[in-house]
C-alpha positions, 0 to 999 in steps of 0.5 A, spaced: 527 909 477 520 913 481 517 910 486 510 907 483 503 910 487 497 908 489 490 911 488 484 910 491 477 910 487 471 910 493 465 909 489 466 909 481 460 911 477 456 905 476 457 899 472 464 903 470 468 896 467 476 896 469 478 895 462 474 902 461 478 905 468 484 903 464 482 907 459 481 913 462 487 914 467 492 912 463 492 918 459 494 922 465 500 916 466 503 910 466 499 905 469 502 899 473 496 894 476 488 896 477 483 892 481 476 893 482 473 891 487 465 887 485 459 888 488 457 881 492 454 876 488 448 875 491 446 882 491 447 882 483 443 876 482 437 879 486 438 886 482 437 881 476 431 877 478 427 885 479 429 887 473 435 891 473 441 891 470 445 884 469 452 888 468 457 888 474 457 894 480 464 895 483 464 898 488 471 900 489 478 901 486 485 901 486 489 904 481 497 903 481 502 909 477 508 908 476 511 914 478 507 916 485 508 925 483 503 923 477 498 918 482 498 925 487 497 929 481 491 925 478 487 926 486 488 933 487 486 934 478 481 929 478 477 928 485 470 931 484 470 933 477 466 931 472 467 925 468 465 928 462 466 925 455 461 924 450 454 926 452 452 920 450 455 916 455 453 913 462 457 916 465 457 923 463 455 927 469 458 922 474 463 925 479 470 922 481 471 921 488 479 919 489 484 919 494 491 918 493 494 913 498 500 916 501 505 909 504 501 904 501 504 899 497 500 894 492 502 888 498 498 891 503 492 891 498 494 884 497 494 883 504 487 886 504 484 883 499 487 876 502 483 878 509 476 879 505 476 873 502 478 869 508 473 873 512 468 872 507 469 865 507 470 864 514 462 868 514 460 863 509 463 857 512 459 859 520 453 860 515 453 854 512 453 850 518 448 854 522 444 852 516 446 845 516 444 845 524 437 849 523 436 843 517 437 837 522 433 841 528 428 842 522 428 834 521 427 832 528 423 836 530 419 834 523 421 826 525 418 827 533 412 831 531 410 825 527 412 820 532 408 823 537 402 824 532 402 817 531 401 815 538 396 819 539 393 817 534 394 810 536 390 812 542 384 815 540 383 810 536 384 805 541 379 809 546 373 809 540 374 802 540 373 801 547 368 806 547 364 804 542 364 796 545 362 798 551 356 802 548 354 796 544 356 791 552 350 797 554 346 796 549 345 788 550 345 789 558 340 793 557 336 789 552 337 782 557 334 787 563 328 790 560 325 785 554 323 780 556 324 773 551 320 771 545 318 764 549 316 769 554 311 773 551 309 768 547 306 764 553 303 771 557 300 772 551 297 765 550 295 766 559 291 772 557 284 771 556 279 777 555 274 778 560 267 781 560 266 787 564 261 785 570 254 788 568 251 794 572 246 791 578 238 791 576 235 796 579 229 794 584 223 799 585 222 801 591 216 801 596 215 807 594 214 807 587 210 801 589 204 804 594 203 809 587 201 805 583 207 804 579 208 797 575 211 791 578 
């Protein structure tokens, strides 16, 4: 019984689907297991939100033959050659980039898929909890700012308070001091009478005026 093989597709032709990869490769041989590695999620999810294409990228694939001479057969034919088929097709002018894998068994890419997972999830975990620490510092933060806001606002009410008695406090010792009470202005000015200017001084004629002859 031959030995299975193994290729390595690095960059496959955008959106390119596994079952078409299939397709493809198994004109050349028998095929045991295919992956295809897909784009992450959020990055699909971004593309769409701008308007581009809603299918899935993969980014990379494994192809397993069930005879290890045609898995090296099909690197060394294929690698760099035009895709080609129908003129139509998306993939047209697309090139091939493959490597044949030499020693590597389908376990070790289990075990290399079960390492990105498990990497990708222990990512995903320090993510999260550094989003939930962030929230709560967010929150007492937010919390101490609205204390703090409210006691200063306590403050500068009470001092408006107090400012504005001690300016009303002002305003009646002031009035208590320099104005005088309706009793007393009434009896200054029952007390105040008018009083006539002092007429000027008859003016006497002088001997002069008098030996002249003037009138008496």
């Amino acid at each position: 019984m031959p030995e299975p093989g193994i290729i390595y597709l690095n960059r496959p032709p955008p959106f390119m689907k596994p079952q078409k990869i299939k397709h493809i490769f198994s004109a050349h041989g028998e095929l045991g297991r295919v992956f295809m590695q897909p784009e992450d999620e959020k990055f699909r999810k971004r593309r769409v939100k701008e308007g581009g294409s809603k299918k899935i990228r993969y980014l990379e694939g494994w192809v397993e033959f069930k005879d290890k001479r045609v898995a090296k057969a099909v690197a060394a034919t294929l690698n760099t050659t035009q895709i080609g088929g129908k003129k139509r097709s998306m993939y047209y002018d697309d090139l091939w980039n493959i490597k044949y894998l030499s020693k590597f068994r389908w376990s070790d890419l289990s075990a290399k898929i079960g390492y990105r997972k498990a990497t990708a999830q222990k990512q995903a975990y320090v993510e999260i909890s550094q989003a939930k620490r962030e929230n709560e510092v967010y929150v007492q933060s937010r919390d101490k700012g609205k204390a703090l806001a409210a006691i200063i606002g306590r403050k500068l009410k009470r001092k408006r308070e107090e400012a504005d008695e001690g300016h009303e406090e002002g305003h009646r010792v002031c009035a208590d001091k320099d104005t005088p009470s309706l009793a007393e202005a009434a009896a200054a000015a029952s007390a105040w009478t008018y009083k006539q200017p002092a007429a000027a001084p008859k003016r006497r004629k002088s001997n002069i005026y008098k030996v002249l002859g003037g009138d008496d």
